[in-house]
C-alpha positions in Angstrom: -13.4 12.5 -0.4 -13.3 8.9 -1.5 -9.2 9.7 -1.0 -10.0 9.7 2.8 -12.0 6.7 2.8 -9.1 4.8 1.2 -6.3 6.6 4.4 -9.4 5.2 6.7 -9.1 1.5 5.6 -5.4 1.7 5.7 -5.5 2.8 9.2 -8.2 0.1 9.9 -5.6 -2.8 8.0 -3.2 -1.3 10.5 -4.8 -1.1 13.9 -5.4 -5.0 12.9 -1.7 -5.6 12.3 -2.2 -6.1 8.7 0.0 -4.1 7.3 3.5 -3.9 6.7 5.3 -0.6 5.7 8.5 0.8 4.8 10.7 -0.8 2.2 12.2 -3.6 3.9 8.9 -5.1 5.5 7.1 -4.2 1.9 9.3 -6.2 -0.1 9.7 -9.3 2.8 6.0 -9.5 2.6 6.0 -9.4 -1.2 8.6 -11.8 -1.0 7.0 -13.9 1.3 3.6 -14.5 -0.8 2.1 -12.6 2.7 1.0 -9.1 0.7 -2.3 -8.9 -0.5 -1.9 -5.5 -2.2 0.7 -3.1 -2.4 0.6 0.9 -2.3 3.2 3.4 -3.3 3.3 6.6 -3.0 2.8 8.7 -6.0 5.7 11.1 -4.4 8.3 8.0 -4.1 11.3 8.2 -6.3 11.1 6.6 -9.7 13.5 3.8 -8.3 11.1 2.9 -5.8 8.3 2.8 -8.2 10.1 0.7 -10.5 11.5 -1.5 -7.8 8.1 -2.5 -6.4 6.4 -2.6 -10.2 8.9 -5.3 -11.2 8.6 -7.6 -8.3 4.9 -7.1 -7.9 4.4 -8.0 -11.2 6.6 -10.8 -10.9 5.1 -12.1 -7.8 1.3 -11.0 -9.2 0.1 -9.0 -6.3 -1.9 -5.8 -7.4 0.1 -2.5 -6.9 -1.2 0.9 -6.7 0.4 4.0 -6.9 -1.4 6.7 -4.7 -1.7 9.4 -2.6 1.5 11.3 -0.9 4.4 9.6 1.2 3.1 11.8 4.5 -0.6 10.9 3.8 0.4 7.1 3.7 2.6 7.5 6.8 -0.4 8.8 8.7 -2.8 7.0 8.1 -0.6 4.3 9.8 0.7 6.0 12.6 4.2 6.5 11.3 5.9 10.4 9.9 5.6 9.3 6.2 6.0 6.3 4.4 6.8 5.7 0.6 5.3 1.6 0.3 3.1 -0.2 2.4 1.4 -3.6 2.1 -1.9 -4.9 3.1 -1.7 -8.4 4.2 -5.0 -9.6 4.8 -7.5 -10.5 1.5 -10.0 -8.9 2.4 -9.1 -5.6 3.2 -6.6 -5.8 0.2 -9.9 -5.6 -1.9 -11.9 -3.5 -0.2 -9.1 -0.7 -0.4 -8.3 -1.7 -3.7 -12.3 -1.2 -4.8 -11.8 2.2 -3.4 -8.3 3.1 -4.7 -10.2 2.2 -8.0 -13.1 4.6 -7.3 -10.7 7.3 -6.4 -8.8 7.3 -9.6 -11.8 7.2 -12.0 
């Protein structure tokens, strides 16, 4: 249940353009100081996970790993998607309070 609420604030961050997904645009806006949070997929390849770990945790900007690559990719519109970053504050932590919730 609380898993839906999280796909629901993701499609909000996106329908506000605050969100950047794929692999490229994930990493440019990590990169770029612009992401706020950071979600990969659970079902991304261990190289992917790694990849974004590192440089999130170089760059300090919270990562989760959650939910499925096709869960993430509709709840933004797109066929799936394996990272994705939220690029506004405040959204970041609301989404992050409920990715939290979900995983307790």
């Amino acid at each position: 249940m609380a898993q839906n609420r999280v796909y629901g604030m993701i499609g909000m961050a996106m329908k506000a353009g605050k969100v950047a997904s794929g692999e490229f645009a994930t990493e440019k806006a990590v990169k770029s100081g612009k992401a706020a949070l950071v979600i990969v997929s659970e079902t991304a390849s261990e190289n992917t996970k790694k990849k974004f770990q590192n440089m999130c945790d170089y760059y300090k900007v919270p990562i989760y790993f959650f939910g499925k690559k096709e869960e993430l990719g509709h709840a933004i519109g797109k066929e799936f998607r394996a990272s994705l970053a939220v690029l506004d504050t405040g959204l970041a932590k609301a989404i992050e309070k409920k990715v939290i919730h979900n995983h307790e």
